[in-house]
C-alpha positions in Angstrom: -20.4 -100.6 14.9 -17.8 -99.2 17.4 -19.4 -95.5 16.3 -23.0 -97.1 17.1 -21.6 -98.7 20.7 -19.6 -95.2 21.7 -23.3 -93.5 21.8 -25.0 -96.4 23.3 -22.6 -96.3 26.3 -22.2 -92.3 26.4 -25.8 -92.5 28.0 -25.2 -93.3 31.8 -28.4 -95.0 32.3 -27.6 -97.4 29.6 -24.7 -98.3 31.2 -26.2 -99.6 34.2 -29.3 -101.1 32.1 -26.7 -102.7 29.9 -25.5 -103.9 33.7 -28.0 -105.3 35.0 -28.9 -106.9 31.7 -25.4 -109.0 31.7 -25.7 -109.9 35.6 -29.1 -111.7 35.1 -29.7 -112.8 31.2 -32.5 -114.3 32.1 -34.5 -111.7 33.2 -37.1 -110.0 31.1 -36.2 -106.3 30.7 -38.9 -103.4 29.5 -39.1 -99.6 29.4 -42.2 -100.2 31.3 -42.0 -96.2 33.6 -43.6 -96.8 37.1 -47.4 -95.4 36.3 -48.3 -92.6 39.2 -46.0 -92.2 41.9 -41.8 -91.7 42.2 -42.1 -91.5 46.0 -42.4 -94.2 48.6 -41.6 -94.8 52.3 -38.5 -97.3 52.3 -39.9 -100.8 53.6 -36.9 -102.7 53.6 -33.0 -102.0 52.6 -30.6 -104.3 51.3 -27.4 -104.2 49.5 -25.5 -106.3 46.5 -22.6 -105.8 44.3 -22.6 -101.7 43.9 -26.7 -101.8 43.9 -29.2 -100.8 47.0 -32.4 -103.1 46.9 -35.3 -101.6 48.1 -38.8 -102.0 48.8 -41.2 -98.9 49.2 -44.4 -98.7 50.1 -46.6 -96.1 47.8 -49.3 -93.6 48.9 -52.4 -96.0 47.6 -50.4 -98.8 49.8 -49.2 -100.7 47.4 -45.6 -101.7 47.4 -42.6 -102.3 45.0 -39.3 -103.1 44.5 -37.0 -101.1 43.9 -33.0 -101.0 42.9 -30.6 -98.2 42.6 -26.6 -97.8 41.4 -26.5 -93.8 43.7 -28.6 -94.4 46.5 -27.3 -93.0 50.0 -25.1 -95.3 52.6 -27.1 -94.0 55.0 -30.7 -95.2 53.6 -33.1 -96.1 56.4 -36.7 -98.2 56.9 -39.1 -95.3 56.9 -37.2 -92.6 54.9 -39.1 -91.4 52.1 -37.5 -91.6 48.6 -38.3 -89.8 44.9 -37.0 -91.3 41.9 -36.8 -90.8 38.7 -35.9 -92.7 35.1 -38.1 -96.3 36.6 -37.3 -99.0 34.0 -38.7 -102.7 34.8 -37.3 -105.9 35.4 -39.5 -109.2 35.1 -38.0 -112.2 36.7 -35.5 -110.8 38.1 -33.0 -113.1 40.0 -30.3 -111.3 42.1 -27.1 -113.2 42.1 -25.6 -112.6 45.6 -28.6 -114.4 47.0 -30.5 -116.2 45.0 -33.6 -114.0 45.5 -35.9 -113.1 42.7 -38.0 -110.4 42.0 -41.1 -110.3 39.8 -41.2 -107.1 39.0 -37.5 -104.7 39.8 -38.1 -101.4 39.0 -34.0 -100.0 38.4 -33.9 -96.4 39.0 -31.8 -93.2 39.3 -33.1 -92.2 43.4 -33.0 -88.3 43.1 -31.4 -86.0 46.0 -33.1 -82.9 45.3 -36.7 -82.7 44.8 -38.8 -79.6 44.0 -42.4 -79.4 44.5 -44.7 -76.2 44.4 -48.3 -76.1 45.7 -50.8 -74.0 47.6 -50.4 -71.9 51.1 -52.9 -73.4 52.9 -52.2 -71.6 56.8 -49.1 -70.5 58.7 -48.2 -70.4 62.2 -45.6 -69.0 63.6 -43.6 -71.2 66.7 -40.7 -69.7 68.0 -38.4 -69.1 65.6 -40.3 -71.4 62.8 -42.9 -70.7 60.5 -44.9 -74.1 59.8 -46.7 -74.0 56.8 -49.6 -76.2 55.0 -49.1 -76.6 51.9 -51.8 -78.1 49.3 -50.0 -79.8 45.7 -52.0 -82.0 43.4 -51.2 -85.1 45.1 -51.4 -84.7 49.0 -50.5 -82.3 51.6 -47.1 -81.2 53.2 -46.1 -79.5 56.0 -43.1 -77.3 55.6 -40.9 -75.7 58.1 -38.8 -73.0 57.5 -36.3 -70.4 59.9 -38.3 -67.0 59.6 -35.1 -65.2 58.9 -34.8 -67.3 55.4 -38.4 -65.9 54.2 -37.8 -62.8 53.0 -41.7 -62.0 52.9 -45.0 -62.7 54.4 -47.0 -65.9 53.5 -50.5 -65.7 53.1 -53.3 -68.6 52.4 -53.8 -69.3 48.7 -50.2 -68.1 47.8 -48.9 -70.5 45.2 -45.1 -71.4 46.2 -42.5 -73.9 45.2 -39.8 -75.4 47.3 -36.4 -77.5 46.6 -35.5 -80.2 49.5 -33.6 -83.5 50.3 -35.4 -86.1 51.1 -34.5 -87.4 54.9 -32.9 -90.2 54.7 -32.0 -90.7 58.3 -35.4 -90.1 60.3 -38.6 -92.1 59.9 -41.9 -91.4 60.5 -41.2 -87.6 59.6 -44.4 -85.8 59.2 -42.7 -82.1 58.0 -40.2 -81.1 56.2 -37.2 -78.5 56.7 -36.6 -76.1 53.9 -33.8 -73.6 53.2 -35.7 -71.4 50.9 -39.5 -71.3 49.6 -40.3 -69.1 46.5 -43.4 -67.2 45.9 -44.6 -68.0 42.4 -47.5 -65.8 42.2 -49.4 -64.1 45.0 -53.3 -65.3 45.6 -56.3 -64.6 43.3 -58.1 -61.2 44.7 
């Protein structure tokens, strides 16, 4: 048994599942992963006992709830956030307030994202390049020093990127990046 409960507890996530589980019994927990989308604009923020309660608003418009054990101090209505390792709650009732949600999604909020897509244009502004980028799901707009790109971007380039997600500004249509790699150069 104590072999069996060493294992179950090495696993981080567990830890905070088992967690969650003990502060609300009652709530019904499932391994139910959020279908399409780990990224939403931050609708509200609250906080309770060493958890960040959120609720984001999804691409489609829909919305959920959210809570997360690392997310940033800092955390503001309309940051964007990714997330990873979404595990359900039904019926959940948080304890500091009496509030309960239907459905709690409890995840791991991820600092770090990398994304790759297609050059769509570039334009130059002082000393910026702004680039359009095309990925399976939408459209970005990058920004980048043109000192940090070592070479010339052209349209239908197929790049990747690593950022952190903005947690302090809202309504951010671009985003700043310290590097961009050039996976392959375009179909001739």
């Amino acid at each position: 048994m104590t072999v069996y409960l060493r294992k179950f507890l090495n696993n981080s996530f567990l830890i905070l599942f088992s967690f969650l589980m003990l502060a609300a019994p009652h709530a019904v927990y499932s391994i139910e992963a959020v279908k399409a989308s780990n990224e939403g604009k931050v609708n509200s923020v609250s906080f309770g006992k060493g958890y960040t309660f959120l609720n984001v608003e999804l691409s489609d418009g829909t919305s959920l709830d959210l809570a997360s054990a690392n997310a940033n101090s800092s955390l503001k209505v309309g940051a964007t956030v990714h997330w990873r390792n979404a595990r359900k709650a039904s019926q959940y009732l948080r304890q500091s307030d009496g509030k309960t949600y239907p459905d709690l999604y409890i995840v791991e909020l991820i600092n770090n994202v990398q994304l790759s897509g297609v050059v769509l244009s570039t334009q130059t502004v002082a000393d910026d390049i702004y680039i359009a980028v095309n990925t399976k799901q939408k459209e970005h707009m990058l920004i980048i020093n043109k000192r940090l790109l070592p070479n010339k971007l052209s349209e239908g380039q197929h790049i990747k990127w690593t950022f952190t997600p903005n947690t302090l500004e809202s309504n951010k249509n671009s985003t700043r990046v310290e590097s961009i790699e050039i996976v392959h150069k375009k179909n001739k």
